[in-house]
SETOR-359381 format. One record per residue: residue in one letter; x, y, z of N, C-alpha, C, CB in turn. Coordinates in pm, whole numbers, padded with zeros to 5 digits, always signed. Glycine has a CB too. Example, Ala and Ser with C-alpha at 12.3 -4.5 7.8 and 13.67 -1.06 7.14 Angstrom:
a+01319-00569+00780+01230-00450+00780+01320-00330+00780+01131-00447+00905 s+01285-00225+00708+01367-00106+00714+01290+00003+00787+01408-00060+00572 
//
This chain:
x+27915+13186+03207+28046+13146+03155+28028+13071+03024+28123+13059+03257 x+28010+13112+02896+27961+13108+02764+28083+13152+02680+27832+13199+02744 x+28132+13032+02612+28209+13049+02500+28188+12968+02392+28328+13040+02528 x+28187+13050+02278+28140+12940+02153+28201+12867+02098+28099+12976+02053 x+28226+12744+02022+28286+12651+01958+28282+12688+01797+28222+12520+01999 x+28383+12617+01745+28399+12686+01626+28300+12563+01549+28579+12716+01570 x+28258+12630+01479+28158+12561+01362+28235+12456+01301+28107+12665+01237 x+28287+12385+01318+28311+12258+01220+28273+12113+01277+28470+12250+01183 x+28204+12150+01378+28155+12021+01404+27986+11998+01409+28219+11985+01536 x+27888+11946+01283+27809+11952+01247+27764+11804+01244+27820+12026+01159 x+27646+11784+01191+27605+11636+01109+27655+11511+01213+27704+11617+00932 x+27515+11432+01207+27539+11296+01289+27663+11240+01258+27435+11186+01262 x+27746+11225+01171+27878+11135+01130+27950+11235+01195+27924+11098+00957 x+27985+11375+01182+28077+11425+01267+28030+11404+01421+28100+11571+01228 x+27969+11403+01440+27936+11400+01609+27989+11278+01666+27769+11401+01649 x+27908+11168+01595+27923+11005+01612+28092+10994+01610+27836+10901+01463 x+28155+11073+01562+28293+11031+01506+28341+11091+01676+28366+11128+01322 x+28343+11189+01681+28416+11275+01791+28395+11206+01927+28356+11433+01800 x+28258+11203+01932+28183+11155+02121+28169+10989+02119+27963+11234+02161 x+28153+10976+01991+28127+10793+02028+28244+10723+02085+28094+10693+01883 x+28338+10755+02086+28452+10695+02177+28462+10685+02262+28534+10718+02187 x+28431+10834+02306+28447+10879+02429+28310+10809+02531+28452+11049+02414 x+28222+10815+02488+28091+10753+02532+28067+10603+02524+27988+10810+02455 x+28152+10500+02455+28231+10416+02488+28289+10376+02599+28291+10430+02438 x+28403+10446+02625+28495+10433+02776+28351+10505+02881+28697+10568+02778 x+28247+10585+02889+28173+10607+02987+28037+10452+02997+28114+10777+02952 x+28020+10428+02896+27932+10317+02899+28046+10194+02947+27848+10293+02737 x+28132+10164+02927+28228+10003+02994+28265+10096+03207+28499+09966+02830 x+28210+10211+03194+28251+10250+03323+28104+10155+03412+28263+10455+03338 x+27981+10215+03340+27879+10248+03389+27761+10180+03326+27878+10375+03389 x+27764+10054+03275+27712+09980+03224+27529+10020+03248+27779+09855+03272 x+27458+10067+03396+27333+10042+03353+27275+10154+03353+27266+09953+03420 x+27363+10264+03301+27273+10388+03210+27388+10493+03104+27181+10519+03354 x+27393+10379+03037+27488+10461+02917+27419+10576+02858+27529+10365+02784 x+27277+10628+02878+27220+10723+02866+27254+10816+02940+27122+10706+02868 x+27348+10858+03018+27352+10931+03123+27496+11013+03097+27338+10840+03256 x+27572+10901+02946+27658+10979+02886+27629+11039+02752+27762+10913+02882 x+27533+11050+02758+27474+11068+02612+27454+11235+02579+27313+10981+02603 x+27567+11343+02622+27529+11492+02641+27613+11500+02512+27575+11592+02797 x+27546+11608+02433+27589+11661+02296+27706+11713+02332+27497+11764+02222 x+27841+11672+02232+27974+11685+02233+27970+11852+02231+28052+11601+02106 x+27935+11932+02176+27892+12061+02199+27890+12157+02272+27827+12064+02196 x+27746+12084+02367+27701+12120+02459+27850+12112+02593+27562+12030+02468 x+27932+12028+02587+27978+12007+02635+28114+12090+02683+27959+11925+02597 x+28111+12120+02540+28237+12223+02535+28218+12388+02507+28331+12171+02414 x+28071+12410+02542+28020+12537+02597+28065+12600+02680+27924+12536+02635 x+28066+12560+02778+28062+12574+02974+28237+12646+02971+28048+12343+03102 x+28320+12586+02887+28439+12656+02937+28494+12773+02886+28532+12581+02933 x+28580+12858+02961+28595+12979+02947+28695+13016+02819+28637+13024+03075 x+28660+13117+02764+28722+13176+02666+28868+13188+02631+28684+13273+02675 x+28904+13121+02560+29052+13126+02506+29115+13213+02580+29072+13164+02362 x+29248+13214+02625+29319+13336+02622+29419+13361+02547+29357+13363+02721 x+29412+13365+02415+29521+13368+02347+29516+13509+02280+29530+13248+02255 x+29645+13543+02255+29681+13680+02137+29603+13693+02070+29787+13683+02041 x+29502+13613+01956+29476+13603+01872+29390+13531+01920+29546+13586+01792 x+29211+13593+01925+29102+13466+02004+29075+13380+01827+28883+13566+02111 x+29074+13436+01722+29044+13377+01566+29148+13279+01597+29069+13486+01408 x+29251+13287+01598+29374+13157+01627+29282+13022+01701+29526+13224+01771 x+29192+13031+01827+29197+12894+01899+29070+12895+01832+29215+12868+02077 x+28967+12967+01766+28863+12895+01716+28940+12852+01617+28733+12961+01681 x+29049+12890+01477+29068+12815+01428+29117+12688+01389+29072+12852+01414 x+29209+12725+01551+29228+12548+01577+29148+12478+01622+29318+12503+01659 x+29058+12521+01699+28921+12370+01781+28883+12328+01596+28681+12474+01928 x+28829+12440+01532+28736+12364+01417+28844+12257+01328+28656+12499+01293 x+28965+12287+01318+29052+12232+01249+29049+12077+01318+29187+12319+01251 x+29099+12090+01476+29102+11967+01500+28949+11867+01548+29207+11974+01600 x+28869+11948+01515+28727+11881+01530+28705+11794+01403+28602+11998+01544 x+28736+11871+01279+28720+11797+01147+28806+11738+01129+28703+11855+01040 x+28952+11700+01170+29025+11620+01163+28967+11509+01243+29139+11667+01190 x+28906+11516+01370+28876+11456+01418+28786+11331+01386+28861+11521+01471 x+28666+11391+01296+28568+11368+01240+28587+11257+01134+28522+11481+01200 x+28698+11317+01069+28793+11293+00947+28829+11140+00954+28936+11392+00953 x+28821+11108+01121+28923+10967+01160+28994+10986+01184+28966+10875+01098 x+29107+11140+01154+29270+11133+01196+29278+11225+01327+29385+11201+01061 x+29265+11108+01424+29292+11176+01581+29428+11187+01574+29247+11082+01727 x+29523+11169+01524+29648+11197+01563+29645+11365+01450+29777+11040+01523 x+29633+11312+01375+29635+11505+01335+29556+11620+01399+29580+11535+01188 x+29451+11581+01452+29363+11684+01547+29479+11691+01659+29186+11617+01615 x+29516+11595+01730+29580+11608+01831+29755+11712+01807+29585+11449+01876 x+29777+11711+01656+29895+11760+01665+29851+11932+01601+30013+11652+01575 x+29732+11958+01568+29666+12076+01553+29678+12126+01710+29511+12057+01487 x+29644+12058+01764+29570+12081+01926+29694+12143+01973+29512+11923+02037 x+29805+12063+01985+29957+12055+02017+29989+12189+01969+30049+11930+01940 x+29962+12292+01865+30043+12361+01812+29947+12480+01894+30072+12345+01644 x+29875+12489+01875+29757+12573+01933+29790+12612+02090+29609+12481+01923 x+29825+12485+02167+29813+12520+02317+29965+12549+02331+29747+12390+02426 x+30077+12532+02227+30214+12612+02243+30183+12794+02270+30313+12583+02078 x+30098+12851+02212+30069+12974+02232+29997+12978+02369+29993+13027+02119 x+29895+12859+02396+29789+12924+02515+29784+12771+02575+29602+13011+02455 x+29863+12771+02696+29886+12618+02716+29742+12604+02795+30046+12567+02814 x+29711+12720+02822+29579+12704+02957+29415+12733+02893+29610+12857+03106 x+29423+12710+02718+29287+12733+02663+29185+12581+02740+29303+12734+02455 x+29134+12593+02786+29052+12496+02858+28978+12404+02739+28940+12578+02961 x+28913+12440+02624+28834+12401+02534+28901+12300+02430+28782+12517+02477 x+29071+12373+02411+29107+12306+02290+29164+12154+02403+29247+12412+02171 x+29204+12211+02543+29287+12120+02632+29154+11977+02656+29344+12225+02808 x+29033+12015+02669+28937+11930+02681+28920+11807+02543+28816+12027+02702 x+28884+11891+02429+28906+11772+02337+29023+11733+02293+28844+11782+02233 x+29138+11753+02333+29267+11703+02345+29218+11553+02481+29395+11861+02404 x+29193+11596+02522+29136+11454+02631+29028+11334+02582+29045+11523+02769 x+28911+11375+02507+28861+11333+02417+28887+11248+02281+28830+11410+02408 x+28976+11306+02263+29065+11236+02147+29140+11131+02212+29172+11337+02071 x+29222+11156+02300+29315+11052+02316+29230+10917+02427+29471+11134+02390 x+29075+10996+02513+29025+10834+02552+28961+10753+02442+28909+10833+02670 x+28937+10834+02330+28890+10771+02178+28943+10672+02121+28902+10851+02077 x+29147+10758+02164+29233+10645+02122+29259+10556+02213+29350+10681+02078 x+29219+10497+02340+29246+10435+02426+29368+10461+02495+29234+10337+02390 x+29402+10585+02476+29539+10646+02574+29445+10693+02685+29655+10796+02500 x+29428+10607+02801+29312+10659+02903+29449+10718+02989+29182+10518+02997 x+29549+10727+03000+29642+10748+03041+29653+10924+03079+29725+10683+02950 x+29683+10882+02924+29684+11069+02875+29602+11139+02937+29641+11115+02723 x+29494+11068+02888+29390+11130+02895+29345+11170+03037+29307+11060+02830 x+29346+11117+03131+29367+11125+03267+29424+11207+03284+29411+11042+03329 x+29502+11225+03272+29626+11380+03282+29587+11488+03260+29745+11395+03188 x+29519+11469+03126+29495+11642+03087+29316+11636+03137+29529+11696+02856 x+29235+11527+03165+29137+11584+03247+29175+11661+03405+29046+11467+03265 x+29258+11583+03471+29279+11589+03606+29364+11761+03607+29379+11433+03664 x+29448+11758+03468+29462+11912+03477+29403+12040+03489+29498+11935+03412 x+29285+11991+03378+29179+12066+03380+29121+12060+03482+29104+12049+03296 x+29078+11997+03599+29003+11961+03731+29103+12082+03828+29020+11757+03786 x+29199+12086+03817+29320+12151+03911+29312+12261+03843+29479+12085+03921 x+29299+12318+03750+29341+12486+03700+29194+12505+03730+29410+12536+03507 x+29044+12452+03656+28921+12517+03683+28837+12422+03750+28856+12571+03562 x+28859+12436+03863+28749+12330+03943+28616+12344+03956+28772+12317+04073 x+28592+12475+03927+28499+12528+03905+28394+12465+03812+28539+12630+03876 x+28492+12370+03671+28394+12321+03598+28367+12150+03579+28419+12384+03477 x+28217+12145+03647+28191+12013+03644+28235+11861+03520+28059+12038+03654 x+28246+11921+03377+28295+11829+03266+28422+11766+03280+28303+11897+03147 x+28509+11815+03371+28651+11753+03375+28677+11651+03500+28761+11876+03383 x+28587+11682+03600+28516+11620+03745+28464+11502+03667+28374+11725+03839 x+28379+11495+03603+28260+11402+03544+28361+11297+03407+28100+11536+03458 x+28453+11328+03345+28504+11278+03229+28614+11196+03329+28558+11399+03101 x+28678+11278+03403+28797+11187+03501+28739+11038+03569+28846+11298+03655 x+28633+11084+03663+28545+10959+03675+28498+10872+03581+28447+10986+03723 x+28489+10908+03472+28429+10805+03349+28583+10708+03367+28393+10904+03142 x+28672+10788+03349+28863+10671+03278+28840+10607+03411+29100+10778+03253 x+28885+10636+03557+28878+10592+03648+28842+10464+03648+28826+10655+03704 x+28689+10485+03690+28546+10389+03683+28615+10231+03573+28373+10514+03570 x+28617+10317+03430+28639+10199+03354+28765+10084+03343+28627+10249+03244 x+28868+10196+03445+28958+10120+03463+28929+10003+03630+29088+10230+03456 x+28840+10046+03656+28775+09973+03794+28845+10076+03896+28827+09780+03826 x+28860+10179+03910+28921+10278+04045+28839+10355+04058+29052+10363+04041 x+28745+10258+04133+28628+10298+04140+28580+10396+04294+28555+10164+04116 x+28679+10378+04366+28711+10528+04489+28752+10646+04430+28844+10510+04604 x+28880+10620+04299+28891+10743+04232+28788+10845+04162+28963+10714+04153 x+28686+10771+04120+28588+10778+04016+28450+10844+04129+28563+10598+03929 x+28461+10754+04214+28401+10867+04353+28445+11022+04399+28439+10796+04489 x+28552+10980+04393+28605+11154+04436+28584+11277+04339+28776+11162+04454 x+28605+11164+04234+28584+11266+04145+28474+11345+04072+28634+11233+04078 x+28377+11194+04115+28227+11261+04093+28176+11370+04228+28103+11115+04083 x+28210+11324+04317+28203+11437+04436+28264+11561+04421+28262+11392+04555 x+28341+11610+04351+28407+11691+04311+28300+11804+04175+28539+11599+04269 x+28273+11699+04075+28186+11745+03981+28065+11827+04052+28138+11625+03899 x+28027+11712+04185+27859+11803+04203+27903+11880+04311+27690+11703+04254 x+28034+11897+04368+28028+12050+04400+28068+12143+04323+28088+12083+04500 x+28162+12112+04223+28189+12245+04163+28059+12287+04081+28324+12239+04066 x+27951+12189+04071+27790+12275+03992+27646+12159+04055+27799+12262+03731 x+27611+12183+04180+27540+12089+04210+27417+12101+04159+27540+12074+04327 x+27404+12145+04024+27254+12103+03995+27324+12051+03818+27097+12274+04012 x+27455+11956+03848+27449+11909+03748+27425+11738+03732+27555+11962+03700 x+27310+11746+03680+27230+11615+03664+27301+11501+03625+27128+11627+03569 x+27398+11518+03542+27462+11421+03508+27576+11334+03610+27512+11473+03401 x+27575+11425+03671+27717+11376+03779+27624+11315+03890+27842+11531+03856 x+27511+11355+03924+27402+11303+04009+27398+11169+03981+27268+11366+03989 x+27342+11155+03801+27321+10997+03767+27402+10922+03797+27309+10961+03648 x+27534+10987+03762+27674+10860+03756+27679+10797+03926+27880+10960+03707 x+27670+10955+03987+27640+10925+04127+27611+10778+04173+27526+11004+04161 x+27492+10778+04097+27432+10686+04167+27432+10562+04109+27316+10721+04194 x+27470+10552+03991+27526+10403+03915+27673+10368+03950+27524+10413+03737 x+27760+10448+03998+27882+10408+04088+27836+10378+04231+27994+10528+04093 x+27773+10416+04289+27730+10333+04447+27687+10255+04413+27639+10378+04556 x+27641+10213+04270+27549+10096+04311+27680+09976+04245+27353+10098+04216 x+27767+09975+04133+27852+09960+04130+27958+09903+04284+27858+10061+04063 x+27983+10037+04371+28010+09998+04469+28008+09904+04547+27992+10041+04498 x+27848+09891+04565+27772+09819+04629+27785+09672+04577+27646+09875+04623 x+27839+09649+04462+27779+09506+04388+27945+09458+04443+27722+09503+04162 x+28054+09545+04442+28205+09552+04500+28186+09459+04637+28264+09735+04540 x+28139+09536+04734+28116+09500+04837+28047+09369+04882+28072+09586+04869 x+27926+09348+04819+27806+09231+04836+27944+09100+04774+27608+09266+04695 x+28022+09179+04660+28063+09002+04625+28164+08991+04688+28098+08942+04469 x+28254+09065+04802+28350+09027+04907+28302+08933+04986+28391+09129+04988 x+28128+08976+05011+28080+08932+05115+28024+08805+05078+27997+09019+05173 x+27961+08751+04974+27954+08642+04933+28113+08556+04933+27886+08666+04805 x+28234+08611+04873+28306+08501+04859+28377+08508+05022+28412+08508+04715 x+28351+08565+05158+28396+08540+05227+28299+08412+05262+28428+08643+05296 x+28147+08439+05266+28066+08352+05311+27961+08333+05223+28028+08382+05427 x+27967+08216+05114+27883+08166+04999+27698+08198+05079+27937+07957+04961 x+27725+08177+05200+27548+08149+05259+27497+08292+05291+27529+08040+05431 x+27566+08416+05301+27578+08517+05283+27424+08577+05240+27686+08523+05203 x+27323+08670+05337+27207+08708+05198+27223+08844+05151+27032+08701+05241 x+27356+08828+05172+27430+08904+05025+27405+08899+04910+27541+08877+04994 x+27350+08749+04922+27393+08707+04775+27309+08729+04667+27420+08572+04766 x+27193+08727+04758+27077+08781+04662+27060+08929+04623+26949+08748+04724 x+27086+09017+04752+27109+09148+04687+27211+09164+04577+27145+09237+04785 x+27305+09041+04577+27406+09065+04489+27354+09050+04360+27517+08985+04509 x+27254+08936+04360+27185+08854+04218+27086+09003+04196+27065+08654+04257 x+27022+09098+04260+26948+09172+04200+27034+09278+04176+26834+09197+04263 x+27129+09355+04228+27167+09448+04182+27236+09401+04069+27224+09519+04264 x+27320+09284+03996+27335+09258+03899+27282+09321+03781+27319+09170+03909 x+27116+09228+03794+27061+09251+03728+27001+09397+03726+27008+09164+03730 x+26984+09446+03811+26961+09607+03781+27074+09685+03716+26933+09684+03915 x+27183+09669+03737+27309+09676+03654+27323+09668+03524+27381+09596+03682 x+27311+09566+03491+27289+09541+03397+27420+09453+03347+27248+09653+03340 x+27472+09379+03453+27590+09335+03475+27585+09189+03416+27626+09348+03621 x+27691+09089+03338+27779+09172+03223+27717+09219+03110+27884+09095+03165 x+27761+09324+03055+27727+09360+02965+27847+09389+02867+27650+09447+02997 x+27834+09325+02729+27964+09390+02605+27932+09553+02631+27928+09336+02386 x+27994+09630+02632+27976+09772+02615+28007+09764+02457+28081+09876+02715 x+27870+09882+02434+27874+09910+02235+27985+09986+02229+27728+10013+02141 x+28036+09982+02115+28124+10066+02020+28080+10223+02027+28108+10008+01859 x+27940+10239+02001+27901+10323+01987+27745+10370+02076+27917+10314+01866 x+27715+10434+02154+27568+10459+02211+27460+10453+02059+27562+10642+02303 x+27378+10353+02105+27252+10349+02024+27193+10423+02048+27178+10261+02020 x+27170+10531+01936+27080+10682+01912+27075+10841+01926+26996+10673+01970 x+27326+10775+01940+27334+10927+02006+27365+11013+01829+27513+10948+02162 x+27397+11110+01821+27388+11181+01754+27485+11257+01691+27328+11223+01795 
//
């Protein structure tokens, strides 16, 4: 299931511009392996299936349009490229994905929620919309939501590694949930120490960067 992206998204500054946002809201989810969001914006938008529009030149020419707008800084003009594009093909999966992208960039995690969770309901089939839903979730602390939804990701492709990792930095997450109920019910608790190490394996608090150091 191989569809190509339109060429306008090239060069570390376009990349950094598009995914660093987005990899942002996955690092404040998932504080102790922001490496684990670190998959080429690209690569990402491979996996989904081929336009269906009248005109397949039409949705490559809108992804590249609103990629370099994107790039550009003006997420609201990518997004109203995007807008005009999915009036013809409301169900193009690719342009509907960085339409989600854009707006957790803009901190509309809202939106953005919406048109992942859409995408999760029309192709469940594909793990990126499973895996991006859990990122908003997570960072908003709904962190059962952010479970389901990663459970969701590694069945619709269980040898996808990434949903494995998050996997397992949300239980542990979980886990740090749980240990500090159990401390503030009972301070003497030896909770508390599992609590003091998973912290620190956490990597708990941490400022989340602006941007992943060394993505691309």
């Amino acid at each position: 299931m191989q569809s190509s992206i339109a060429p306008g998204l090239h060069g570390p500054a376009a990349r950094r511009a598009l995914y660093g946002a987005l990899v942002a809201v996955f690092c404040m989810a998932f504080p102790a392996a922001p490496r684990a969001f670190a998959q080429d914006f690209q690569t990402l938008l491979e996996p989904f299936p081929a336009p269906a529009m009248s005109d397949p030149r039409a949705a490559e020419t809108a992804l590249a349009q609103a990629q370099r707008l994107a790039s550009e800084g003006r997420p609201d003009d990518a997004l109203a490229a995007i807008e005009v594009a999915l009036q013809e093909s409301p169900s193009d999966a690719r342009l509907r994905f960085l339409k989600g992208v854009i707006l957790s960039g803009k901190g509309e995690d809202s939106a953005a929620i919406e048109v992942f969770r859409g995408l999760a309901t029309q192709f469940p089939e594909l793990p990126e919309p499973h895996n991006n839903l859990a990122a908003l979730h997570a960072a908003r602390g709904e962190l059962d939501l952010a479970l389901a939804a990663l459970d969701d990701a590694v069945r619709a492709l269980p040898s996808y590694a990434l949903a494995h990792e998050n996997l397992g930095d949300l239980h542990l997450q979980l886990a740090i949930r749980a240990w500090q109920r159990a401390v503030a019910l009972e301070p003497s608790s030896p909770a508390a120490v599992k609590l003091e190490a998973a912290r620190e394996l956490a990597g708990i608090p941490l400022t989340p960067p602006a941007r992943l150091p060394g993505s691309r």
